[in-house]
C-alpha positions as CSV (number, residue, x, y, z in Angstrom):
1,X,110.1,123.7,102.7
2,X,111.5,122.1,106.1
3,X,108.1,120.4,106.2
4,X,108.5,118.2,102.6
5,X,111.3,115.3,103.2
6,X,112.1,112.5,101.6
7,X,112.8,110.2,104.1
8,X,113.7,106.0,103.8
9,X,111.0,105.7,101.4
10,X,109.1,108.7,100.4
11,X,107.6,111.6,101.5
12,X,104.9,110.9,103.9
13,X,102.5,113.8,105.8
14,X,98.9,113.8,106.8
15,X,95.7,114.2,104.6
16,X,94.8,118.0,105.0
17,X,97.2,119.1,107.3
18,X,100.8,118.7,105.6
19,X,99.8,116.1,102.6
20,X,97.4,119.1,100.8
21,X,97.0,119.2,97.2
22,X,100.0,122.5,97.3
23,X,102.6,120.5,98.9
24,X,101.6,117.6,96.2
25,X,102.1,120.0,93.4
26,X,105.3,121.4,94.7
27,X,106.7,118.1,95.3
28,X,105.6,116.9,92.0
29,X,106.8,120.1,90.1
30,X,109.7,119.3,91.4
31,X,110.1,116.1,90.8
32,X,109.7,116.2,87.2
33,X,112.4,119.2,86.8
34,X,114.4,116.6,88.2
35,X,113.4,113.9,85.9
36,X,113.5,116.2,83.4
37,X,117.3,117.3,83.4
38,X,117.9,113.9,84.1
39,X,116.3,112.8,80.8
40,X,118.2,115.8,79.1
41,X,121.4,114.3,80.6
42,X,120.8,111.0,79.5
43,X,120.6,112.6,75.6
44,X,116.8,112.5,75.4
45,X,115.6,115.8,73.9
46,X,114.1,118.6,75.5
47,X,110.8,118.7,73.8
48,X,110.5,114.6,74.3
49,X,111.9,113.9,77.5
50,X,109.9,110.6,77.7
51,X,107.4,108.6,79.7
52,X,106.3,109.4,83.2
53,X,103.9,106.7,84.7
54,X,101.8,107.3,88.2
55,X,100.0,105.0,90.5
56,X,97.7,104.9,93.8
57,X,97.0,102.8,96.4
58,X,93.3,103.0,98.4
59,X,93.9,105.9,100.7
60,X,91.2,108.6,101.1
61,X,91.4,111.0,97.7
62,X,94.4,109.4,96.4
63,X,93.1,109.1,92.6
64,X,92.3,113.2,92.8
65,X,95.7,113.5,94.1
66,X,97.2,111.2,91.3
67,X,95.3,113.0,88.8
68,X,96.7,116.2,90.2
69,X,100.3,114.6,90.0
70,X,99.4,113.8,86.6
71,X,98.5,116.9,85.2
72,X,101.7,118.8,87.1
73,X,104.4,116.1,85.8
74,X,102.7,116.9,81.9
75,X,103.1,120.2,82.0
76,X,107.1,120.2,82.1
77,X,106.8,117.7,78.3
78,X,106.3,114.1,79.8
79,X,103.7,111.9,78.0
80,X,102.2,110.8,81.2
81,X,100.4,107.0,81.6
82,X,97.7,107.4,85.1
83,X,96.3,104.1,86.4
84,X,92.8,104.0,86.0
85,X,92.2,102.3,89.5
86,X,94.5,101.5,92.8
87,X,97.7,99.6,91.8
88,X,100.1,98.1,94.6
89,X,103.8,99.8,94.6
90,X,105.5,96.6,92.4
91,X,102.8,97.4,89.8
92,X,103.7,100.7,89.4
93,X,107.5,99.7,89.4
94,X,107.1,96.7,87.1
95,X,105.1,99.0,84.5
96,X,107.9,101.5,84.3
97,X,110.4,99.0,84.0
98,X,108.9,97.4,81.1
99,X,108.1,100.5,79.4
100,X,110.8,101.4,77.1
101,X,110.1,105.2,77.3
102,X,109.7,105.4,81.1
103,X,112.0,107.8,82.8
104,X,110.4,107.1,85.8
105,X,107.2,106.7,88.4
106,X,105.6,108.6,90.9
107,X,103.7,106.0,93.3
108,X,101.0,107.9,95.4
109,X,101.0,105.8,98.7
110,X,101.7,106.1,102.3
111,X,102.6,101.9,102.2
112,X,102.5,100.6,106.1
113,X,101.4,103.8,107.7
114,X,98.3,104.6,109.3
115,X,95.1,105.2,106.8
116,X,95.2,109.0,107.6
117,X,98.6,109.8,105.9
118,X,99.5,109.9,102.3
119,X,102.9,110.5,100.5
120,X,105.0,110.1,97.3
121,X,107.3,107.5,96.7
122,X,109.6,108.4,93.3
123,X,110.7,105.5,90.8
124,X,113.6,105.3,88.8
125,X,113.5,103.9,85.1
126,X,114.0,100.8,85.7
127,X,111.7,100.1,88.6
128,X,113.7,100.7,91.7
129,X,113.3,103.1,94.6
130,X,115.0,106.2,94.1
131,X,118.5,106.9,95.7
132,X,119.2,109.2,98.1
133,X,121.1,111.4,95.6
134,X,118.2,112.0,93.2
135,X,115.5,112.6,96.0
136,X,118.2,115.2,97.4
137,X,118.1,117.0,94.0
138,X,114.2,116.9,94.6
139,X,114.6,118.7,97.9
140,X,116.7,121.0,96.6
141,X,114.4,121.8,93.7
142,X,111.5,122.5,95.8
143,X,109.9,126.0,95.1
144,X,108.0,127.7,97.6
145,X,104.8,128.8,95.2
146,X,102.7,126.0,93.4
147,X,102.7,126.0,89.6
148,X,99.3,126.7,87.9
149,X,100.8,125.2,84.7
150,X,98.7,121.8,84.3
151,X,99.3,119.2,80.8
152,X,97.3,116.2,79.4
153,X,97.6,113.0,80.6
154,X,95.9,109.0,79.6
155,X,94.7,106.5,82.3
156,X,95.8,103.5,81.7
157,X,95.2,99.8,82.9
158,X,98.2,99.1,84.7
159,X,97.4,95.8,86.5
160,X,96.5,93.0,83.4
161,X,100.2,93.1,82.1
162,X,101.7,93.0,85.5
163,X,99.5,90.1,86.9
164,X,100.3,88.2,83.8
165,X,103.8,88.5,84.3
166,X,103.0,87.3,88.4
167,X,101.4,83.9,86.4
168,X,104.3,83.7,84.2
169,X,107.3,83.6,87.2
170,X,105.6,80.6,89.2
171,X,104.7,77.1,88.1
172,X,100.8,77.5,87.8
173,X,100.7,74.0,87.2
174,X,102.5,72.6,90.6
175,X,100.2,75.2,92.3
176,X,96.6,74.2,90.8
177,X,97.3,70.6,91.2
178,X,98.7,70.8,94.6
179,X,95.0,71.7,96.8
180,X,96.3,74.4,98.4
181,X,93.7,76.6,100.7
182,X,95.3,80.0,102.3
183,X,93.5,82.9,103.5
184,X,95.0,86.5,102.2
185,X,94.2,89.4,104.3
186,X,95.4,92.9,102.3
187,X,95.3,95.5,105.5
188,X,92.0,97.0,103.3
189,X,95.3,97.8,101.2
190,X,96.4,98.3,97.1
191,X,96.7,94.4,97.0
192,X,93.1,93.9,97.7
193,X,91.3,91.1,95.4
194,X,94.8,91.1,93.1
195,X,96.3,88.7,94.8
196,X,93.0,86.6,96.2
197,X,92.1,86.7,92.5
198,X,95.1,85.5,91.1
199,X,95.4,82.3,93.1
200,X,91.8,81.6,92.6
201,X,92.8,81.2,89.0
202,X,95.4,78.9,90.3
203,X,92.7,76.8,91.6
204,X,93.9,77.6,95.3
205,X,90.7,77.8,97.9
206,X,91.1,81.3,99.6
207,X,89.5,83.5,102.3
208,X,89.9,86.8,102.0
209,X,89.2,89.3,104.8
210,X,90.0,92.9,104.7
211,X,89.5,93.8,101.7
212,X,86.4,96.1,101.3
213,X,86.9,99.4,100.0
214,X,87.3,101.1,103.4
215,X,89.6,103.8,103.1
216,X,89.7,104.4,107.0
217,X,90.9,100.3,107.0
218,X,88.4,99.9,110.0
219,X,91.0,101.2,112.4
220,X,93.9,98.5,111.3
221,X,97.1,100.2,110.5
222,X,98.3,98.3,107.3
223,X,101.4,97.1,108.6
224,X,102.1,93.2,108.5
225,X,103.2,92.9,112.1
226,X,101.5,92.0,115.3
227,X,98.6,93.0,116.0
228,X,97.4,94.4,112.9
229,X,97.7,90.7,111.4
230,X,95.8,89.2,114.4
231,X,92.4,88.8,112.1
232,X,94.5,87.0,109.7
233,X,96.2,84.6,112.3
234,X,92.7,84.0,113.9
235,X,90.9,83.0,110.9
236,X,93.8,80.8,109.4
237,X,94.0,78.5,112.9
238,X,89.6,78.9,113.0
239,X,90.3,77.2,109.4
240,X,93.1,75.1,109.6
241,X,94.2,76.5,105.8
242,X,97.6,76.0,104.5
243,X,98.6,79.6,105.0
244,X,97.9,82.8,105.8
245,X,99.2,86.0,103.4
246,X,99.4,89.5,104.7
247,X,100.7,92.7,102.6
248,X,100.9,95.8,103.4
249,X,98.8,98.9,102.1
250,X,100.8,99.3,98.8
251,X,100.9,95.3,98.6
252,X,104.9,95.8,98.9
253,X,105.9,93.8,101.7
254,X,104.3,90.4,103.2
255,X,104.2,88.4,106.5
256,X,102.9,85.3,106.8
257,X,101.1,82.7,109.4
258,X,100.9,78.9,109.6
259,X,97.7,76.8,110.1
260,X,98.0,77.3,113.6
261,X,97.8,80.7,114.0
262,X,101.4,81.4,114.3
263,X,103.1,84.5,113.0
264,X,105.6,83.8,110.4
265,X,107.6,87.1,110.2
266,X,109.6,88.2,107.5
267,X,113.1,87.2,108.6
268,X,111.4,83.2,107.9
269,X,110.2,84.4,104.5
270,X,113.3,85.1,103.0
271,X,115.2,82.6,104.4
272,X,112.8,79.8,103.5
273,X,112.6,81.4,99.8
274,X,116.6,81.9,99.6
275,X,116.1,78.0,100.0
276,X,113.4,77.5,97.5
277,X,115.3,79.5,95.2
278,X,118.1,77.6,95.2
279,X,117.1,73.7,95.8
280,X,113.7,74.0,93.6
281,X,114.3,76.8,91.4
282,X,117.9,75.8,91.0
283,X,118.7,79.8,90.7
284,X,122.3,81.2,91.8
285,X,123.4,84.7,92.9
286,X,123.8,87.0,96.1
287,X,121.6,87.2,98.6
288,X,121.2,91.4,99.9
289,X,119.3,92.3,103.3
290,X,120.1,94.9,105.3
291,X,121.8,95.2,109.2
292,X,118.7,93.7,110.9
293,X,118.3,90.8,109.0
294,X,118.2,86.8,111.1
295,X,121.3,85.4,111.7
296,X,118.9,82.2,110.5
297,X,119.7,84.0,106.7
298,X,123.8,83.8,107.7
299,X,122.9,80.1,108.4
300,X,121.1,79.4,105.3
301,X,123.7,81.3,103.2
302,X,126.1,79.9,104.4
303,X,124.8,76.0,104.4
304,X,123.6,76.8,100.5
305,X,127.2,77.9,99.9
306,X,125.7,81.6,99.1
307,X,127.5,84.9,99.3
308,X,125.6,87.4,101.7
309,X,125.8,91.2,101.5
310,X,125.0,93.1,104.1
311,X,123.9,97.4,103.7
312,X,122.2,99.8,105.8
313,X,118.2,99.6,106.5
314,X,115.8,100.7,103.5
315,X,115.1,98.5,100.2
316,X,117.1,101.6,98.0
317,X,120.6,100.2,99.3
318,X,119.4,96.9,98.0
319,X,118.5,98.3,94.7
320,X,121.9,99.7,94.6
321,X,123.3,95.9,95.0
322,X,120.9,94.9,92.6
323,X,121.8,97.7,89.9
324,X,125.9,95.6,89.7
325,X,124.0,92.7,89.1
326,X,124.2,89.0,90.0
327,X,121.7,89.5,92.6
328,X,119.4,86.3,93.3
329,X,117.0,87.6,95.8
330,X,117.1,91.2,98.1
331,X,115.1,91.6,101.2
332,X,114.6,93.2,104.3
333,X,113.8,92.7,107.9
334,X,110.3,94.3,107.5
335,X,108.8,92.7,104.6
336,X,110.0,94.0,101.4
337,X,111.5,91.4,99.6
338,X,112.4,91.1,95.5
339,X,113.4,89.2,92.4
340,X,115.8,91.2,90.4
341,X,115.0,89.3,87.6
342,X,111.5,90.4,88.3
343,X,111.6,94.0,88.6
344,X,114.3,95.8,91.2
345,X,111.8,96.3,93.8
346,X,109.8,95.1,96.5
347,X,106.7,92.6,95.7
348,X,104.5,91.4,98.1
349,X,102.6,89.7,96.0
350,X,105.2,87.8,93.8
351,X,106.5,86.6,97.4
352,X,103.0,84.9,98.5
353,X,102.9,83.1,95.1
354,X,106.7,81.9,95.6
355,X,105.7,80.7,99.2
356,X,102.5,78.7,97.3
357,X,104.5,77.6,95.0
358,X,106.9,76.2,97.3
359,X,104.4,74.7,99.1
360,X,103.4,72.9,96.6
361,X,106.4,71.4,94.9
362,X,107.2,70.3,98.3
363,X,104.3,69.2,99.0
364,X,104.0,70.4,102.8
365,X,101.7,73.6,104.2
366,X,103.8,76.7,105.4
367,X,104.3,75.3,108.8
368,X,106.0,72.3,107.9
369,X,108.4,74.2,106.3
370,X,109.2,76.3,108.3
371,X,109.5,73.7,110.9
372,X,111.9,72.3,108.4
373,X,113.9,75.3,108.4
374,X,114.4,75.0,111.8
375,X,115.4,71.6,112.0
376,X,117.9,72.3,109.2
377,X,119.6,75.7,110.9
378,X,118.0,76.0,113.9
379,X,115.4,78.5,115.6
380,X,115.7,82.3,116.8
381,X,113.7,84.9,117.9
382,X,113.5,88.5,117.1
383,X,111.4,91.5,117.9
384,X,111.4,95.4,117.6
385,X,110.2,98.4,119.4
386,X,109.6,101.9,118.6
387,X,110.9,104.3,121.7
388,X,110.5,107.9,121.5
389,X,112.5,110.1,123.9
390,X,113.6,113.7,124.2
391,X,115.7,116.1,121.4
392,X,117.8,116.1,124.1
393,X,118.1,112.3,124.5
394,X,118.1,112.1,120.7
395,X,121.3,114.5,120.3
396,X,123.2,112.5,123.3
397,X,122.3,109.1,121.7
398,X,123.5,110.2,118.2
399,X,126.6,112.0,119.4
400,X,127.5,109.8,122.0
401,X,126.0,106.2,121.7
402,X,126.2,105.7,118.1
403,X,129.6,106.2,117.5
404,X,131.2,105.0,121.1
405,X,129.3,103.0,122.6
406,X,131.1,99.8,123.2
407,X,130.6,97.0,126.0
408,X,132.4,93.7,126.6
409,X,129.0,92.1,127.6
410,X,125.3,93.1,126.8
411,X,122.3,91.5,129.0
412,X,124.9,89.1,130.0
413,X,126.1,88.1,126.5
414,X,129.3,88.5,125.3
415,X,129.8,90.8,122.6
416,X,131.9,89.5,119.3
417,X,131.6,92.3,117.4
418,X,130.0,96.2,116.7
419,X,128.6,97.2,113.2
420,X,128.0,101.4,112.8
421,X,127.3,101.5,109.4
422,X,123.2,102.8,110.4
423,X,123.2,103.3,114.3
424,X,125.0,101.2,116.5
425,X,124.6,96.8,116.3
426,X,126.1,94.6,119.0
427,X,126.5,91.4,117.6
428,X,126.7,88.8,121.0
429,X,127.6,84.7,121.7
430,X,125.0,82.4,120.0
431,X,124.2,84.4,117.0
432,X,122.3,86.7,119.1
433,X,122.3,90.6,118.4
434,X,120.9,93.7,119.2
435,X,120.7,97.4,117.0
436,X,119.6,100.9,118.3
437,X,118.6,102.6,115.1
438,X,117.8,106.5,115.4
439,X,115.0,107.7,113.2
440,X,116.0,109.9,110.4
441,X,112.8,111.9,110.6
442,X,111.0,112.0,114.0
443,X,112.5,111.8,117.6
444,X,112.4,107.7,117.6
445,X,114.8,105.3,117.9
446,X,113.8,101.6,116.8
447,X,115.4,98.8,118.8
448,X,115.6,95.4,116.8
449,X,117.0,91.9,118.7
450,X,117.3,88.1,118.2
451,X,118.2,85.4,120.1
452,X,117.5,82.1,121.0
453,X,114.6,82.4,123.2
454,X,111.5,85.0,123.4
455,X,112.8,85.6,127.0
456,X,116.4,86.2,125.8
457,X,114.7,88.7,123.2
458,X,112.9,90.8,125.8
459,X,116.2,90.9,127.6
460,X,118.4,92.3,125.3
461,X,115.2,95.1,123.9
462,X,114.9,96.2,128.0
463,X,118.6,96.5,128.2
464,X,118.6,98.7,124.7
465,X,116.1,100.6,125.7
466,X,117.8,101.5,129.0
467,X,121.2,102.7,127.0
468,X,118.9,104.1,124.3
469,X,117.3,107.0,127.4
470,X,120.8,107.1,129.0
């Protein structure tokens, strides 16, 4: 079973090679013994240990492998709700949340990767991504022969509900009378027409591109980055619309662009909706990212008098802030962001109608504000890289980088301070910063950095990446 692990989010393999319809039953079997004593130790009984609710996105097969999942998590005693049709993540989350029953959810996605993997991302009652300790227990209950044993199971429409309750978080009213006209490009993903729809209602004017049922998503990798979100830049500056709206392929994360074709990157979003939150929604609470967030957040925060917690990268130690409660807003450096209030989970589509909404109480397109922003705390850069090196390299950064690695200066900025909570972050003069971040589950090493200039950023990532291969 070395090949089946749960990694930031999920386990993740490709179609027919290591994602087969086995490994799906093994890691499903599993997962519901898991859910199971879990239920037991919770004082539900054994012959009704509740509700177990399971979603897809638009990969190839991923309904016959949902119904498989479906039929494997009955068999152990779980009345089991299937969508009827792809759902993005947050639909899936939201629906167990508000299901009183619901132990948990089993989310058949890959999210941002390419369209020839699929995986399994495991819920928790209340909505929010598994911790590591419960997907351990999984691991650890992995057999090594597939169960024949198969239950009963209802589809179910999982979207109505959930879309209503997107309508009911915004003002619908601000938003139809405002004009807006966006375009929304879904990667070809599990946000597809949901989110176009929705604002239509609104009495927005959208475009939508990408968004036929293509389960090969015409070669685009469903990421909301650069260049997968070049369509969507090109055809919001060809139209001069308000904004432009990316998700990702299970509709969990969102980027952004402005009416000139500029890519508005998740470290913007949250920091222009920590500020809509606050001044138009009058909300209070903490504010969660992780250790690659902007140091434009710490600026925002700090101007809007707002307490900022920091964790490690991946959305599930941002559910754990959320579970002690008095969380405003959670969100992370590569799209995910949520509403606790909401459910405690990512939603890319919740955070598209916040930036419309915001728009149009403000009365401004998405450039303007952000713009705005900058005038208020002042601009940075950022970027990231993937680098893949040697095992060898791998061991000697982990063992010897990571943990004592420790310059006065970096690419000719002084450092103020080192964070090793998840790899090793330099934090320099000027609120720039650099992190070398090893991959938990392949032999990569992501290099993150922000400054004050795009030159200054490709500085700092050619210096890392030096240290990084020793």
């Amino acid at each position: 079973m070395a090949g089946i692990h749960f990694g930031t989010d999920g386990w993740r393999a490709i179609i027919g090679e290591d994602f087969t319809e086995d490994n799906v039953v093994l890691v499903v079997d599993a997962a519901a013994r898991v859910f199971k004593e879990c239920a037991e130790e919770a004082g539900r009984s054994v012959e009704n240990p509740g509700t177990i609710i399971i979603g897809h996105d638009c990969r190839r097969d991923a309904h016959s492998y949902a119904q498989l999942a479906a039929g494997v998590a009955a068999s152990h005693g779980f009345k089991v709700k299937l969508t009827k049709d792809y759902c993005p993540t947050p639909a899936l989350c939201w629906s167990v949340a508000h299901d009183d029953d619901a132990v948990g959810g089993i989310m058949l996605t890959s999210s941002h990767n390419p369209a020839e993997y699929l995986g399994v991302k495991l819920r928790m009652a209340d909505g929010g991504a598994s911790p590591k300790e419960f997907t351990d227990r999984v691991e650890a209950a992995l057999g090594t022969v597939p169960t024949d044993r198969r239950g009963s199971f209802e589809e179910v429409d999982l979207m109505s509900a959930y879309l209503d309750a997107l309508r009911n978080t915004v003002d619908v009213e601000a938003i139809r009378g405002a004009g807006l006209k966006v375009v929304v490009d879904p990667l070809f993903g599990a946000g597809r027409h949901y989110l176009a729809d929705m604002l239509r209602d609104m009495g927005v004017e959208v475009c939508e591109i990408n968004n036929a049922t293509d389960p090969t998503f015409d070669g685009l990798h469903p990421e909301p980055i650069p260049p997968w979100v070049d369509r969507g830049l090109a055809k919001v500056k060809e139209l001069g619309y308000d904004a432009l709206f990316v998700n990702d392929g299970d509709a969990d994360r969102i980027a952004a662009g402005d009416s000139e074709g500029n890519f508005v990157n998740p470290h913007r979003i949250i920091t222009l909706l920590v500020e809509h939150m606050v001044e138009d929604r009058k909300a209070t609470g903490k504010v969660v990212s992780t250790i690659t967030a902007s140091a434009m957040l710490d600026r925002m925060c700090r101007r809007l008098g707002l307490e900022l917690v920091s964790t490690p990268v991946g959305f599930k130690w941002i559910y754990g802030e959320m579970e002690k409660g008095g969380v405003m807003i959670g969100g992370e450096e590569s799209g995910g962001i949520g509403l606790p209030d909401h459910v405690k989970e990512r939603d890319g589509l919740l955070m598209a109608l916040l930036l419309s909404e915001m728009m149009a109480q403000r009365g401004k397109d998405l450039g303007q504000l952000v713009q705005d922003m900058f005038d208020e705390i002042g601009r940075l850069e950022f970027a990231r890289k993937g680098l893949t090196i040697t095992d060898e390299q791998m061991a000697t950064f982990k063992a010897e980088t990571v943990p004592h690695y420790a310059p006065e200066e970096f690419a000719g900025k002084k450092v103020i301070d080192i964070d090793r909570r998840d790899g090793v972050k330099l934090l320099l003069e000027g609120d720039a910063w650099v992190m070398m971040r090893p991959s938990g589950t392949e032999p990569l090493v992501r290099i993150y950095a922000e400054a004050a200039t795009i030159d200054e950023v490709g500085e700092l990532l050619d210096k890392a990446e030096a240290v990084v291969e020793g």
